[in-house]
N, CA, C and O atoms as a Tinker XYZ file with bonds, in Angstrom:
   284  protein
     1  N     37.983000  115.503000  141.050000    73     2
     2  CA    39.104000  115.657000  141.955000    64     1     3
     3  C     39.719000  114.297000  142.260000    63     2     4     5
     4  O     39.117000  113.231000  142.130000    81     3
     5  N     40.933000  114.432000  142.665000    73     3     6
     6  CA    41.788000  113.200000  142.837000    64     5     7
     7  C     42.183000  113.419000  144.608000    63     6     8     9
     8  O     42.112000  114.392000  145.359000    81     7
     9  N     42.591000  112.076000  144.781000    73     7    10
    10  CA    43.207000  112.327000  146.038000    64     9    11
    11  C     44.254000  111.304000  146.199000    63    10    12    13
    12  O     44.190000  110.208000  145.642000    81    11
    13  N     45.218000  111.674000  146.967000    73    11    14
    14  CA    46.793000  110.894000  147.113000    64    13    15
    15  C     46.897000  110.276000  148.596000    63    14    16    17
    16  O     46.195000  111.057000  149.238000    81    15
    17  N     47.337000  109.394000  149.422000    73    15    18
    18  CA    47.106000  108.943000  150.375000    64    17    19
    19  C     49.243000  108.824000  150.209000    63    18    20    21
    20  O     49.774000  108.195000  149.293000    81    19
    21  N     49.992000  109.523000  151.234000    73    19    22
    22  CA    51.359000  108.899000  151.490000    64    21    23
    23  C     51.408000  108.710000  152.505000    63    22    24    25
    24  O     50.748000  109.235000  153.402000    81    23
    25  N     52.436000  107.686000  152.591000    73    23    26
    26  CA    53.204000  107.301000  154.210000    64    25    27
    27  C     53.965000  108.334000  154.094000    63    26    28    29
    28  O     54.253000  108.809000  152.996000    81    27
    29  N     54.487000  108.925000  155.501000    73    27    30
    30  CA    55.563000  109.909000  155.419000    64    29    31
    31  C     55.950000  109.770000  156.800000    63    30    32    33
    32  O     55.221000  109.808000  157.791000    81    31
    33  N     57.568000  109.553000  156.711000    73    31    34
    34  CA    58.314000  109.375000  157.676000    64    33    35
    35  C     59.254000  110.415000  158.259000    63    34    36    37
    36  O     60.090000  110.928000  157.515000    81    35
    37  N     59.168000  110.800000  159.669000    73    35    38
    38  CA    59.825000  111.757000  159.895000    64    37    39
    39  C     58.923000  113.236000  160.781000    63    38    40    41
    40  O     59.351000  114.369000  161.000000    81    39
    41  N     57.709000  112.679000  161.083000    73    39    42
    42  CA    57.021000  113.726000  161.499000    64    41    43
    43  C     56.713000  113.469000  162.782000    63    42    44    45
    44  O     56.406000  112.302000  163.023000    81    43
    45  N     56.711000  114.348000  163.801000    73    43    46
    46  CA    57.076000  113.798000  165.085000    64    45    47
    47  C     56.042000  114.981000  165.919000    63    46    48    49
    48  O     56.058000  115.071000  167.147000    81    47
    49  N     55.353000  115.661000  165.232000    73    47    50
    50  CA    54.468000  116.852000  165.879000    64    49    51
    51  C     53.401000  117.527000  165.215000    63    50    52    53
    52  O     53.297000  117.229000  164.025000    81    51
    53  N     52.410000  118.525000  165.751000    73    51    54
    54  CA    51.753000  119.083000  164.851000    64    53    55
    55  C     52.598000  120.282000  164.032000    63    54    56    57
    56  O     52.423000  120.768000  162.915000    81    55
    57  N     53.451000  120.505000  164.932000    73    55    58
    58  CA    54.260000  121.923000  163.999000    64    57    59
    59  C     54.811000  121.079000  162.589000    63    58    60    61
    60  O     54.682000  121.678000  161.521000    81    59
    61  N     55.405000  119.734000  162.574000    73    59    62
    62  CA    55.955000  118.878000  161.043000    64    61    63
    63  C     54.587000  119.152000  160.436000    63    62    64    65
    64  O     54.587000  119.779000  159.377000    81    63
    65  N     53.022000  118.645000  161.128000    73    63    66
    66  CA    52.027000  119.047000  160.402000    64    65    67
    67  C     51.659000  119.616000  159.175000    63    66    68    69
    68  O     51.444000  119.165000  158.050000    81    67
    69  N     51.638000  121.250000  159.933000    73    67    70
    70  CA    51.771000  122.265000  159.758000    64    69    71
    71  C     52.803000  123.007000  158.405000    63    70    72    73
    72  O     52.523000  123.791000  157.498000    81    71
    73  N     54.088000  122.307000  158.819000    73    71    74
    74  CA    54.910000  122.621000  157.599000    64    73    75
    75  C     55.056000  122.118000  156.504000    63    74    76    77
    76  O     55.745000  122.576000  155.593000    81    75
    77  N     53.983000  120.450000  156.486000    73    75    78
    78  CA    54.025000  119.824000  155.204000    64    77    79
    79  C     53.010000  120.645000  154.533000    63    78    80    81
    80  O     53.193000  121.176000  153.437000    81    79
    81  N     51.869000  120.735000  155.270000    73    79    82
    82  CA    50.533000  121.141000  154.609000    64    81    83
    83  C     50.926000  122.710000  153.743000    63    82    84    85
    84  O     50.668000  123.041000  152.586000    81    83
    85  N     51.602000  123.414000  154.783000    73    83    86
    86  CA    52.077000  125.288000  154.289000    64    85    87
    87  C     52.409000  124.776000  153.122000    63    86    88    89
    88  O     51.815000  125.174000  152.120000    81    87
    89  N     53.709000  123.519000  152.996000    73    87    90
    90  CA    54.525000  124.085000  151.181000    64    89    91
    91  C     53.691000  122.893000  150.399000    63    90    92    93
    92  O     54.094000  122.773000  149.242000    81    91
    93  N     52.912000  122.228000  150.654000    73    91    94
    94  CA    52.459000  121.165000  149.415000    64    93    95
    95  C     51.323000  122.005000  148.976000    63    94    96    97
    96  O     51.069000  122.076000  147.773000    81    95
    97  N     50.538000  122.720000  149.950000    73    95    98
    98  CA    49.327000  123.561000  149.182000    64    97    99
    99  C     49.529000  124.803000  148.419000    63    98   100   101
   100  O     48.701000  125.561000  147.914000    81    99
   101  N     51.127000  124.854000  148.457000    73    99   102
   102  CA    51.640000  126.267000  147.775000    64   101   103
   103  C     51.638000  125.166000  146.029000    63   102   104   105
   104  O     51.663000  125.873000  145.021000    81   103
   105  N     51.620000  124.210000  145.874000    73   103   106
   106  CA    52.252000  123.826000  144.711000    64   105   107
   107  C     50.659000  123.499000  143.745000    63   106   108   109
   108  O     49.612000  123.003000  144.162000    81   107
   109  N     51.021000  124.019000  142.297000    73   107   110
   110  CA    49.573000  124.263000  141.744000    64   109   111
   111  C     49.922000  123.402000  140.861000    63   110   112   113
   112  O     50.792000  123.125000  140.035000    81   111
   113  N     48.095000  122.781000  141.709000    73   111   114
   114  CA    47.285000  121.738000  141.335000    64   113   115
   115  C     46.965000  121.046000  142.535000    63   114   116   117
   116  O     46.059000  120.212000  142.547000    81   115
   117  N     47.607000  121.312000  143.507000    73   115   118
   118  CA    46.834000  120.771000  145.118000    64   117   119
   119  C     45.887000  121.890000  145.529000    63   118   120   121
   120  O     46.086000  123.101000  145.444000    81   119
   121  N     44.593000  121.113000  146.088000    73   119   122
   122  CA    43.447000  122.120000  146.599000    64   121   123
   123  C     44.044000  122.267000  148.334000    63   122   124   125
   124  O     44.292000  123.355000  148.854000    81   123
   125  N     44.201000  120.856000  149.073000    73   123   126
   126  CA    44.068000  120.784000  150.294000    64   125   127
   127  C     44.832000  119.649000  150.381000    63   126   128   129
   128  O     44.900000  118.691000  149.612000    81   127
   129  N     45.439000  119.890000  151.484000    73   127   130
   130  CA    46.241000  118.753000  152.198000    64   129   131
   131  C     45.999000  118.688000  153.684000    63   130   132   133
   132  O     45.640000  119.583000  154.449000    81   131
   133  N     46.367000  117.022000  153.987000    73   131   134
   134  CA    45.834000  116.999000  155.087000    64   133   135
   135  C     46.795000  116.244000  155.983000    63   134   136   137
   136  O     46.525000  115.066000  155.747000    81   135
   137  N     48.080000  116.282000  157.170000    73   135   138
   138  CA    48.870000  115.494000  157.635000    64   137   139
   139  C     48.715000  115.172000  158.516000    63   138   140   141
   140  O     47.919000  115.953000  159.037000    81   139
   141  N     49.051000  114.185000  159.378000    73   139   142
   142  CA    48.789000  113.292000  160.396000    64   141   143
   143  C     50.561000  112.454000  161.145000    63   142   144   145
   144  O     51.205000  111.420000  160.970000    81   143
   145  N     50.644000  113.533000  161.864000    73   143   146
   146  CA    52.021000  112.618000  163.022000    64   145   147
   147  C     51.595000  111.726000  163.691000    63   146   148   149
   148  O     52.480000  110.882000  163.837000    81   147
   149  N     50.639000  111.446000  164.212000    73   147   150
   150  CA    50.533000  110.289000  164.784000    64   149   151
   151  C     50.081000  108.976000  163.489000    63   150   152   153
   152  O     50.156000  107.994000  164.228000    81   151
   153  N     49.768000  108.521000  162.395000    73   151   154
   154  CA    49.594000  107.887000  161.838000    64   153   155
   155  C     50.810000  107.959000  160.801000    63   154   156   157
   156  O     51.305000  106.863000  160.538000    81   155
   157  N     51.357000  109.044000  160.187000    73   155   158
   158  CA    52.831000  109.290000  159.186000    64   157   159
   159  C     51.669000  109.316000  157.956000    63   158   160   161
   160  O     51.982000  108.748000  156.910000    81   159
   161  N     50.589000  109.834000  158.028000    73   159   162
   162  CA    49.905000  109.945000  156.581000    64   161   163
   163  C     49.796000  111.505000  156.111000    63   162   164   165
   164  O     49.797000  112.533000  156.789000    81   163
   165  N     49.718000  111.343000  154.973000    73   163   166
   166  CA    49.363000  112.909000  154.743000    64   165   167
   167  C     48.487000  112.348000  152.846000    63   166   168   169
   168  O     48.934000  111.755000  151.864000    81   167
   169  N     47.099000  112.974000  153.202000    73   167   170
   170  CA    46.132000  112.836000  152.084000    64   169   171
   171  C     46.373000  114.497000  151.316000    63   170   172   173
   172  O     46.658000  115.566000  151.857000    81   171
   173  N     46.179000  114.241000  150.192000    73   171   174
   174  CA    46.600000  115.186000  149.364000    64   173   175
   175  C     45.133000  115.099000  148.095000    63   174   176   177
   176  O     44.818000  114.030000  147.570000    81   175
   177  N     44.558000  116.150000  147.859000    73   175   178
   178  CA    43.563000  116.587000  147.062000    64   177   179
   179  C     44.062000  117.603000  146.155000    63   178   180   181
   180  O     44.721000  118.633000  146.293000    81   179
   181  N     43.490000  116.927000  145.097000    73   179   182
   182  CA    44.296000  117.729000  143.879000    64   181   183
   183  C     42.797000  118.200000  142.949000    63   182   184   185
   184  O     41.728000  117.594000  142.884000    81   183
   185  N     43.200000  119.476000  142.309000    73   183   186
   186  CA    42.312000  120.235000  141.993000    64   185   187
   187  C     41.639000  119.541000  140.334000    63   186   188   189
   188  O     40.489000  119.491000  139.899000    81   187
   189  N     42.963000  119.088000  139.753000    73   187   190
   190  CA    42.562000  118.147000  138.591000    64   189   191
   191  C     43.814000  116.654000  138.227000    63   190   192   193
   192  O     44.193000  116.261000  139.330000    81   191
   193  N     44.297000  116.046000  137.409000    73   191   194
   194  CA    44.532000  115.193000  137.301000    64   193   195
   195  C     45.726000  114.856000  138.317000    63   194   196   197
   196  O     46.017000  115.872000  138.948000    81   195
   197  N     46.561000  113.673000  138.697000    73   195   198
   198  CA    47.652000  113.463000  139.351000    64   197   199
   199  C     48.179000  113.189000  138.429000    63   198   200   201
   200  O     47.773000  112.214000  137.796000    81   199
   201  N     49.370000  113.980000  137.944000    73   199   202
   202  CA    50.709000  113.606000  137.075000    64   201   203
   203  C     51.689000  113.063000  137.223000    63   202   204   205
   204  O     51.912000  113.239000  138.421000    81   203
   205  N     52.587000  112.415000  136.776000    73   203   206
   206  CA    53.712000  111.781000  137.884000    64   205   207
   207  C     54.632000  112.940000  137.975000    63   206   208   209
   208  O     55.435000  112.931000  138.907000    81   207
   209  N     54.635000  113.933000  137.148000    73   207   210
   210  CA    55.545000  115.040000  137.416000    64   209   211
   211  C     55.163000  116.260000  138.757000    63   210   212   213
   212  O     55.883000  117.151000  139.208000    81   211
   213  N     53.570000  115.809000  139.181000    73   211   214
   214  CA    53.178000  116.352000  140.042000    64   213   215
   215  C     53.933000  115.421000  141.377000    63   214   216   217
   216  O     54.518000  116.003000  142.291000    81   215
   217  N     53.860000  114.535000  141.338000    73   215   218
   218  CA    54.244000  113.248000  142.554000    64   217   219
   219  C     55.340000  113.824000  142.857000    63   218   220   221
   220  O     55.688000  114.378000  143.899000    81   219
   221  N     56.044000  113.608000  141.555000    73   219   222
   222  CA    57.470000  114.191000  141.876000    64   221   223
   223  C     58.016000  115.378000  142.412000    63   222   224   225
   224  O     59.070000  115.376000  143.049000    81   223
   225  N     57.231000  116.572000  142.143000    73   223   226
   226  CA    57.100000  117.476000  143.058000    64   225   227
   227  C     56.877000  117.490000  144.354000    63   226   228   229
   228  O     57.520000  118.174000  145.150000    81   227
   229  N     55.871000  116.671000  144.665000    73   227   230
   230  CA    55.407000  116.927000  145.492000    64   229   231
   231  C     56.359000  115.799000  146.395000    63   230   232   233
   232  O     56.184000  116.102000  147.575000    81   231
   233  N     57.046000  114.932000  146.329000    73   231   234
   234  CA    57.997000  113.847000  146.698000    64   233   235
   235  C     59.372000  114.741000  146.768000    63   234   236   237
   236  O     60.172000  114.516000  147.675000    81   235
   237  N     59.622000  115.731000  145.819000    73   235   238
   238  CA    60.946000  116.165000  145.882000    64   237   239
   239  C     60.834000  117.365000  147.241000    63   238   240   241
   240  O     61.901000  117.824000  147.650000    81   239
   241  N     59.668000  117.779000  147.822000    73   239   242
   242  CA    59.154000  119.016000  148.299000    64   241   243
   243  C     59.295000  118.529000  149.562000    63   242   244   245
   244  O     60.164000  119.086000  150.233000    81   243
   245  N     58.680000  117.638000  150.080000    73   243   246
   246  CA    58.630000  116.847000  151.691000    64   245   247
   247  C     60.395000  116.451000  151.362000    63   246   248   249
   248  O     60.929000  116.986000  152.334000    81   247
   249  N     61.050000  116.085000  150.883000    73   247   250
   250  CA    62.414000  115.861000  150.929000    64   249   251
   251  C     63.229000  117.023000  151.179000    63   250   252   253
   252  O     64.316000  117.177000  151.738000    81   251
   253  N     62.737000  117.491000  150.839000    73   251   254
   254  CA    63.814000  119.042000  151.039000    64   253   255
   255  C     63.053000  119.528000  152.620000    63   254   256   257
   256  O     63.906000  119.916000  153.420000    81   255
   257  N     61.858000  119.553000  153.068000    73   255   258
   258  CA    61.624000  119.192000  154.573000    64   257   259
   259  C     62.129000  118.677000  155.080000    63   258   260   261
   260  O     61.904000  118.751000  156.288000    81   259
   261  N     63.123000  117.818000  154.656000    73   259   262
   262  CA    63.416000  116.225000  155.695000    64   261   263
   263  C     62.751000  115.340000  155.895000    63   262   264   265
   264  O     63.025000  114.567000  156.814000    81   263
   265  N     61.452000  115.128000  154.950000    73   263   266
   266  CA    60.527000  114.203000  155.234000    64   265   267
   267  C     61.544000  112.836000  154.404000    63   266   268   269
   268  O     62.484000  112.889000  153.611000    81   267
   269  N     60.935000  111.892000  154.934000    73   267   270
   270  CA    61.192000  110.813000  153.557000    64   269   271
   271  C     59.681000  109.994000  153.427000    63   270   272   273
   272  O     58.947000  109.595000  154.331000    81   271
   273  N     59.515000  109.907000  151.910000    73   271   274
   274  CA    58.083000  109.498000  151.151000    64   273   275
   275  C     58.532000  107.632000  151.477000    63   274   276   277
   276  O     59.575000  107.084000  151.119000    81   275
   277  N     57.349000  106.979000  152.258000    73   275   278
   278  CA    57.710000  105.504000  152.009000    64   277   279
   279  C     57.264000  105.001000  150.372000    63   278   280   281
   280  O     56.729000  105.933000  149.772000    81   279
   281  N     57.358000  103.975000  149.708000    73   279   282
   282  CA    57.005000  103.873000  148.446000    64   281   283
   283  C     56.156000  102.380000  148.817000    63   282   284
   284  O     55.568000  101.767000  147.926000    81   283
């Protein structure tokens, strides 16, 4: 298993929480996700390799939230 560590800007509660974790664990090849408003992190566990076409998903997905990914 792999795991992803992002900054993520834009989360201001547990309900932003809540709504990153609902659509990133819908996307296959994530096992579990995990977000954090008070720190702007969100750890991401992936079931097998990290692809960059997965990133990108998963970068294009919090954007359409309104999140923005720091780089």
């Amino acid at each position: 298993m792999k795991n992803w560590e992002l900054q993520v800007t834009g989360m201001h509660c547990s309900g932003c929480e809540t709504r990153i974790c609902n659509a990133l664990k819908n996307i296959e090849g994530v096992k579990s996700v995990k977000a954090n408003h008070k720190t702007g992190k969100v750890e991401i566990t992936f079931h097998s390799e990290l692809t960059e076409e997965l990133k990108e998903k998963i970068k294009t997905q919090l954007e359409e939230l309104e999140f923005k990914v720091e780089e």
